[in-house]
TIRO-2110 file (N, C-alpha, C; in Angstrom, 1 decimal):
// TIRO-2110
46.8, 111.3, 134.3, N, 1, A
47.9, 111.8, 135.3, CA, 1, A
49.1, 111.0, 135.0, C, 1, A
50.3, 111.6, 135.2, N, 2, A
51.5, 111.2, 134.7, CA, 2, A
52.3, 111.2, 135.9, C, 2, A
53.0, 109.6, 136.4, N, 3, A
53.7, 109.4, 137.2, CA, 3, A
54.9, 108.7, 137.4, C, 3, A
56.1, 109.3, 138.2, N, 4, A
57.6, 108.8, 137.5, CA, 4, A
57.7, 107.7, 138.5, C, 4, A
59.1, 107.0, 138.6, N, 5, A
59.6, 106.2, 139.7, CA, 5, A
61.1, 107.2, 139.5, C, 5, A
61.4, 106.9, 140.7, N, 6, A
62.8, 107.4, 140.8, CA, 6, A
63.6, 108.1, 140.2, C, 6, A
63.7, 107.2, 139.4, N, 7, A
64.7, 107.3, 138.1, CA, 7, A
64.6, 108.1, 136.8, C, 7, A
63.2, 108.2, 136.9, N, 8, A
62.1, 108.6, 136.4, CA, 8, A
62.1, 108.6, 134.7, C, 8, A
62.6, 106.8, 134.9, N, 9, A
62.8, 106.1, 133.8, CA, 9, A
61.3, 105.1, 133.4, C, 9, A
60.4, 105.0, 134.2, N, 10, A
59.0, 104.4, 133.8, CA, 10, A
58.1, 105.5, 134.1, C, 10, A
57.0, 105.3, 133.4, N, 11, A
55.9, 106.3, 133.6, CA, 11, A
54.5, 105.3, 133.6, C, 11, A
53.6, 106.0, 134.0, N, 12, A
52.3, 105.8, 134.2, CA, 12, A
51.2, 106.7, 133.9, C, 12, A
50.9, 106.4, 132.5, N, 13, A
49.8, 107.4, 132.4, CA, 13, A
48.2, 107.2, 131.8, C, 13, A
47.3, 108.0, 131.1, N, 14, A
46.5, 107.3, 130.5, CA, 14, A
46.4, 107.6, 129.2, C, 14, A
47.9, 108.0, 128.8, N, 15, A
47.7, 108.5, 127.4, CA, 15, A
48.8, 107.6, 126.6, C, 15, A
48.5, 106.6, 125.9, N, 16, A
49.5, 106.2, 125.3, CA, 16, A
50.1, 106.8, 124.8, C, 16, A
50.0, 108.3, 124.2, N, 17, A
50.5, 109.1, 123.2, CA, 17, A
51.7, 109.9, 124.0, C, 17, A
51.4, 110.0, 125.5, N, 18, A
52.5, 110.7, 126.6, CA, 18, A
53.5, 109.7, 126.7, C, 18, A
52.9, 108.6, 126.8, N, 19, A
54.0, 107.3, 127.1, CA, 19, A
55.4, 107.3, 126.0, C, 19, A
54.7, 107.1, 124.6, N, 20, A
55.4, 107.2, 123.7, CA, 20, A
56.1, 108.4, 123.3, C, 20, A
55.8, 109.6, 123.8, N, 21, A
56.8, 110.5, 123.2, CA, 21, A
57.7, 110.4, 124.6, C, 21, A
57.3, 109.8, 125.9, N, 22, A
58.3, 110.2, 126.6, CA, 22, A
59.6, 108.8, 126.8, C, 22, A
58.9, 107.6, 126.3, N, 23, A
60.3, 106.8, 125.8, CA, 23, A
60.9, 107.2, 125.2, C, 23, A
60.3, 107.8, 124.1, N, 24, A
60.9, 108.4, 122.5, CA, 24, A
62.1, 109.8, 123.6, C, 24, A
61.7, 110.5, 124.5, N, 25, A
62.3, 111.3, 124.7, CA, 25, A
64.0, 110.7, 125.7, C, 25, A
63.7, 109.8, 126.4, N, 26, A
64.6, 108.6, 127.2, CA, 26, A
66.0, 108.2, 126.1, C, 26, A
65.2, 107.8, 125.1, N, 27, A
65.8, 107.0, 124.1, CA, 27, A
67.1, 108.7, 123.8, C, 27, A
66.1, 109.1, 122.8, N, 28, A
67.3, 110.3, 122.7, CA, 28, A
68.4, 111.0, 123.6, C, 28, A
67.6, 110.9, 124.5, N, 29, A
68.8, 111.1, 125.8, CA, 29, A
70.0, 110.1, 125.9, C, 29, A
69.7, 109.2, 125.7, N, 30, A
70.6, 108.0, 125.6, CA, 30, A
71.4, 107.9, 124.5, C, 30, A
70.6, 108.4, 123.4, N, 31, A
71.9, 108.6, 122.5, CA, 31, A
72.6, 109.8, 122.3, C, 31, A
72.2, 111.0, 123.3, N, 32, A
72.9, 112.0, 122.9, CA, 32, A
74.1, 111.8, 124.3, C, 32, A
74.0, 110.9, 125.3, N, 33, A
74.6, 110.7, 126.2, CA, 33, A
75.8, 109.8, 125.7, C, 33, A
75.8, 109.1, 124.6, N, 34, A
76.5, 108.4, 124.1, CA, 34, A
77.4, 108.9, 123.3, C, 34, A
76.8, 110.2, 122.3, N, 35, A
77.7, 110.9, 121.2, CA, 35, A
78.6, 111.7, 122.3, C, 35, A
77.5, 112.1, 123.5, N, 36, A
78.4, 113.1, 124.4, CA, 36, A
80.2, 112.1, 124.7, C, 36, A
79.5, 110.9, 124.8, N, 37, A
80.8, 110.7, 125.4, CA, 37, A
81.9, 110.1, 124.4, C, 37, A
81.2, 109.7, 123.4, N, 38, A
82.6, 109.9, 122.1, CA, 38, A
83.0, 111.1, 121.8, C, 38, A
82.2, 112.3, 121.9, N, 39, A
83.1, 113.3, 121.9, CA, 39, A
84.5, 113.5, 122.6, C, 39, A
83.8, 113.4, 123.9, N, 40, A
84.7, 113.4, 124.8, CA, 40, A
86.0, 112.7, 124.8, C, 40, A
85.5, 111.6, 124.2, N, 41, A
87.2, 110.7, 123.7, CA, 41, A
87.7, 111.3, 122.8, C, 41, A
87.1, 111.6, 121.4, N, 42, A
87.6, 112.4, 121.0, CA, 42, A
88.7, 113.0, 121.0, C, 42, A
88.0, 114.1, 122.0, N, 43, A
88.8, 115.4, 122.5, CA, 43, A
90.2, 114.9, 122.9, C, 43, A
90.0, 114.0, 124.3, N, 44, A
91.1, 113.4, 124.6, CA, 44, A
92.3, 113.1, 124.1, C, 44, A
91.8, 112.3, 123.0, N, 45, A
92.5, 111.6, 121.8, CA, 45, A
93.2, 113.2, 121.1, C, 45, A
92.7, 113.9, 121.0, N, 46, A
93.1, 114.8, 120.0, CA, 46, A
94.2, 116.1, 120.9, C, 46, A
94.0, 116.0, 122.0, N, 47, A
94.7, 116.8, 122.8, CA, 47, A
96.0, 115.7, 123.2, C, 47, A
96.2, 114.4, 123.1, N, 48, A
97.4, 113.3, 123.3, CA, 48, A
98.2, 113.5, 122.1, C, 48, A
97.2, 113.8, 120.9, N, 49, A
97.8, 113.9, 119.5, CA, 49, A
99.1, 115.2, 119.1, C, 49, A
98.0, 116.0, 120.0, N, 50, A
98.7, 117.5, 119.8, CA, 50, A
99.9, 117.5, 120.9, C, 50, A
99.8, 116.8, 121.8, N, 51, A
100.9, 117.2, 123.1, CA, 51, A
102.1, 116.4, 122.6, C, 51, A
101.6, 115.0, 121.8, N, 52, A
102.9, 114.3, 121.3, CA, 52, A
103.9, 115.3, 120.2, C, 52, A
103.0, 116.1, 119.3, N, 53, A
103.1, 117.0, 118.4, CA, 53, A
104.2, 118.2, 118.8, C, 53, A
103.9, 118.6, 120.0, N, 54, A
104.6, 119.6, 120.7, CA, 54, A
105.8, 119.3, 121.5, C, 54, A
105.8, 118.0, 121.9, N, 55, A
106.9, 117.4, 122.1, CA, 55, A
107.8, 117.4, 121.2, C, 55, A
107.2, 116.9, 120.2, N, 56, A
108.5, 116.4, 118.9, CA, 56, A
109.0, 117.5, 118.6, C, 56, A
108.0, 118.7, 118.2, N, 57, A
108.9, 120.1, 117.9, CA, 57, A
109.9, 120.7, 119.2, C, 57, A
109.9, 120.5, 120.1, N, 58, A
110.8, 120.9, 121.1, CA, 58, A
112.0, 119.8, 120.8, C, 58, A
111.7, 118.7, 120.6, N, 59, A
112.7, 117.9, 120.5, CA, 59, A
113.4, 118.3, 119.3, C, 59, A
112.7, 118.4, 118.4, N, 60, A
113.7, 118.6, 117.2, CA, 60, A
114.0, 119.9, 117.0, C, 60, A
114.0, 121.0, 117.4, N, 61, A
114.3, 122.1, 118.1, CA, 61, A
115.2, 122.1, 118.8, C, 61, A
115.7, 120.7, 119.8, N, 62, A
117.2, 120.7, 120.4, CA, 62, A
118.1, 120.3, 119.3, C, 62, A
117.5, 119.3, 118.1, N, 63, A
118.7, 118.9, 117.8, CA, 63, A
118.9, 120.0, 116.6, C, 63, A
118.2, 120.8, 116.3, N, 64, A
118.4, 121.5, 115.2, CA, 64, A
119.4, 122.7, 116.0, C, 64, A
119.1, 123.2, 117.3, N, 65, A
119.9, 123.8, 118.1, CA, 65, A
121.3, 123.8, 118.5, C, 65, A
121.4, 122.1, 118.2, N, 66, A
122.7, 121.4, 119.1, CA, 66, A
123.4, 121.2, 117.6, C, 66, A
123.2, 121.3, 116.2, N, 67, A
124.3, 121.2, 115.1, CA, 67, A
123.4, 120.2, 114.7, C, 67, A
122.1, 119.2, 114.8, N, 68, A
122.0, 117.9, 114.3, CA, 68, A
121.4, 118.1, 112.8, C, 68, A
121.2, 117.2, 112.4, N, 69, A
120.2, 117.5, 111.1, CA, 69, A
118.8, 117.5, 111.0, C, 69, A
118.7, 118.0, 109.7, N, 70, A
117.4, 118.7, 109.2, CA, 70, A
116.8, 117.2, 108.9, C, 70, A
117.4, 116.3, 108.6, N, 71, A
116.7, 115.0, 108.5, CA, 71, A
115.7, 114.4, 109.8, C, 71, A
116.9, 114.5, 110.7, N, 72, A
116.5, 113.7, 112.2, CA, 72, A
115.1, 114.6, 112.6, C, 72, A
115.3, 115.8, 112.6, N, 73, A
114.4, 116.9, 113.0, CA, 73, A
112.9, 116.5, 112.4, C, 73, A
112.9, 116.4, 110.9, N, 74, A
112.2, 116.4, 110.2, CA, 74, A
111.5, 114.7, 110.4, C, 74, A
112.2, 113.6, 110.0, N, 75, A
111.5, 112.4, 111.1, CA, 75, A
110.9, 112.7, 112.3, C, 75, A
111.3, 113.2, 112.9, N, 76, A
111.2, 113.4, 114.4, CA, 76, A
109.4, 114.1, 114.4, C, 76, A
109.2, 115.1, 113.8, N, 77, A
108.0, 115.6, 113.4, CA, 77, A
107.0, 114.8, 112.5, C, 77, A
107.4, 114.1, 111.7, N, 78, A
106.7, 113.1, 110.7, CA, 78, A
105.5, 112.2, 111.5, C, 78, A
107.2, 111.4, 112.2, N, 79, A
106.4, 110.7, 113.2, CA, 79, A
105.5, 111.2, 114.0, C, 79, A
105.1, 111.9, 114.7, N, 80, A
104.3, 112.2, 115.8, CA, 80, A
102.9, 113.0, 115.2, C, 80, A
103.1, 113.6, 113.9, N, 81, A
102.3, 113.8, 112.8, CA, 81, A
101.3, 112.3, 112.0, C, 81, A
101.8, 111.3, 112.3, N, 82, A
101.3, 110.0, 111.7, CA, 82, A
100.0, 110.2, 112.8, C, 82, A
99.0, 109.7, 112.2, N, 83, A
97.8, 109.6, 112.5, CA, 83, A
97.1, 108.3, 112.1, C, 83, A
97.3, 107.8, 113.5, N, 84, A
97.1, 105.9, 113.5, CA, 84, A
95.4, 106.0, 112.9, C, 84, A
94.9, 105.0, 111.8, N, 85, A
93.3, 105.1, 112.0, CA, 85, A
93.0, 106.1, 111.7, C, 85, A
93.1, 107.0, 110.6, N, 86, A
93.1, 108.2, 110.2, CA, 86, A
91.6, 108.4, 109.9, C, 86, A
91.1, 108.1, 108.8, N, 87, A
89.7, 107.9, 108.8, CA, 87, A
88.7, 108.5, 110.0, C, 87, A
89.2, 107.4, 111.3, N, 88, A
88.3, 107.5, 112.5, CA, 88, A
88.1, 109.0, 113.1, C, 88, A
88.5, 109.9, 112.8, N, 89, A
88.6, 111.1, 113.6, CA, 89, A
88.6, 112.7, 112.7, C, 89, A
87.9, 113.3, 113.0, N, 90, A
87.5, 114.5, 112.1, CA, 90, A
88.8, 115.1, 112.1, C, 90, A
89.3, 115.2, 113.3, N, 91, A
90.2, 116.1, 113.3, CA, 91, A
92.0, 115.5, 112.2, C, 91, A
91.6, 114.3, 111.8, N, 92, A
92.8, 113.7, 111.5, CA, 92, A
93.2, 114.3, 109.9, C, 92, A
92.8, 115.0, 109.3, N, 93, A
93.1, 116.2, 107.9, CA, 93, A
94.1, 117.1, 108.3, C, 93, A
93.8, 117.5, 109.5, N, 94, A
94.2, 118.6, 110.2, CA, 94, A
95.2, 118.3, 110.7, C, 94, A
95.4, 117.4, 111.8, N, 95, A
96.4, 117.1, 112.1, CA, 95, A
98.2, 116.7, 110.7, C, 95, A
97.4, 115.6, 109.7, N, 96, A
98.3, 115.6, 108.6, CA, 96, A
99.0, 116.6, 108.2, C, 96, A
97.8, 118.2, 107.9, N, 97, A
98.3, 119.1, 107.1, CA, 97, A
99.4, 119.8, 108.0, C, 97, A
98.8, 119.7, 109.4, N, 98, A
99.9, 120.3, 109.9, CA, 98, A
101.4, 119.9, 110.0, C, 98, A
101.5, 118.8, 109.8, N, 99, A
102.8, 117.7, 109.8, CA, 99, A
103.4, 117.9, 108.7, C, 99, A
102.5, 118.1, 107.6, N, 100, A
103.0, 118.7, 106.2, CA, 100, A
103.4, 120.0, 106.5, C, 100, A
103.2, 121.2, 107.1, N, 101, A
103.4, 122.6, 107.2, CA, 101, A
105.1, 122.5, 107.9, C, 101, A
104.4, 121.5, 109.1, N, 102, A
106.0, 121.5, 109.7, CA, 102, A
107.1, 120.9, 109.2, C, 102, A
106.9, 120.3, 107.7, N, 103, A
108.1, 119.9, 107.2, CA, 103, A
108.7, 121.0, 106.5, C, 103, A
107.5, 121.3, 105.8, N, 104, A
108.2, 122.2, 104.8, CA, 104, A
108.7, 123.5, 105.6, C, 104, A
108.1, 123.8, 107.0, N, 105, A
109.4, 124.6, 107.7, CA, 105, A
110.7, 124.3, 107.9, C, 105, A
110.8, 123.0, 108.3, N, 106, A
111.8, 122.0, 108.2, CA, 106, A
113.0, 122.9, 107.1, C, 106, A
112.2, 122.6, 106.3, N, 107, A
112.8, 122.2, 104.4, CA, 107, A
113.3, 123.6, 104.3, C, 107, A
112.4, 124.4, 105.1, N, 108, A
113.1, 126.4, 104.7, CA, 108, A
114.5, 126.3, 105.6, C, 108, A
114.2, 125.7, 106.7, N, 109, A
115.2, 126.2, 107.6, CA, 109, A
116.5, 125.2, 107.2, C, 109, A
116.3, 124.1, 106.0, N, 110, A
117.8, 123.4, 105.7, CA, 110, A
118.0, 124.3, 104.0, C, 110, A
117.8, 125.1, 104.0, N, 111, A
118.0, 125.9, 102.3, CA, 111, A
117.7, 127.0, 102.9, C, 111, A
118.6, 127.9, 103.3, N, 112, A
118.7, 129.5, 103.9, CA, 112, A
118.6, 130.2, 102.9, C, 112, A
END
């Protein structure tokens, strides 16, 4: 017979073989509770990345609007395209290439 406490983080049984798959089952919970929540930073991280992203194109979007240059504009996107700790994050290719895409729109829109 198999019996929980509360939490129903200890058991009591007469099968060592129940015991063991159900730490074994605790344990994975724990680490899927863990991946869960680096995802979730992740995501975070990657949604701060993209909103900085969207910033900069509105920004350089006024100055390309207001007479400024194709240089400032084009910094202006670079920067916010840098990807601190690049390595660390799947999505960080992605992000680059796009920083690449938005220059070379950049680069169309200073050679008409």
């Amino acid at each position: 017979v198999l019996s929980s406490s509360e939490r129903g983080q200890s058991f009591v049984s007469k099968s060592r073989e129940v015991d063991t798959v159900v730490t074994a089952l605790h344990h994975n919970m724990d680490v899927l509770k863990k991946q869960k929540a680096m995802v979730v930073e992740s995501m975070k991280s990657l949604y701060k990345t993209i909103h900085n992203i969207t910033g900069a194109v509105a920004q350089a979007t006024d100055v390309l609007n207001t007479g400024g240059g194709t240089e400032i504009a084009k910094e202006m996107v670079r920067s916010a395209c840098a990807v601190e700790n690049e390595g660390q994050n799947a999505w960080s290719p992605a992000i680059v290439d796009l920083g690449e895409k938005l220059e070379l729109l950049l680069n169309a829109k200073s050679h008409p």
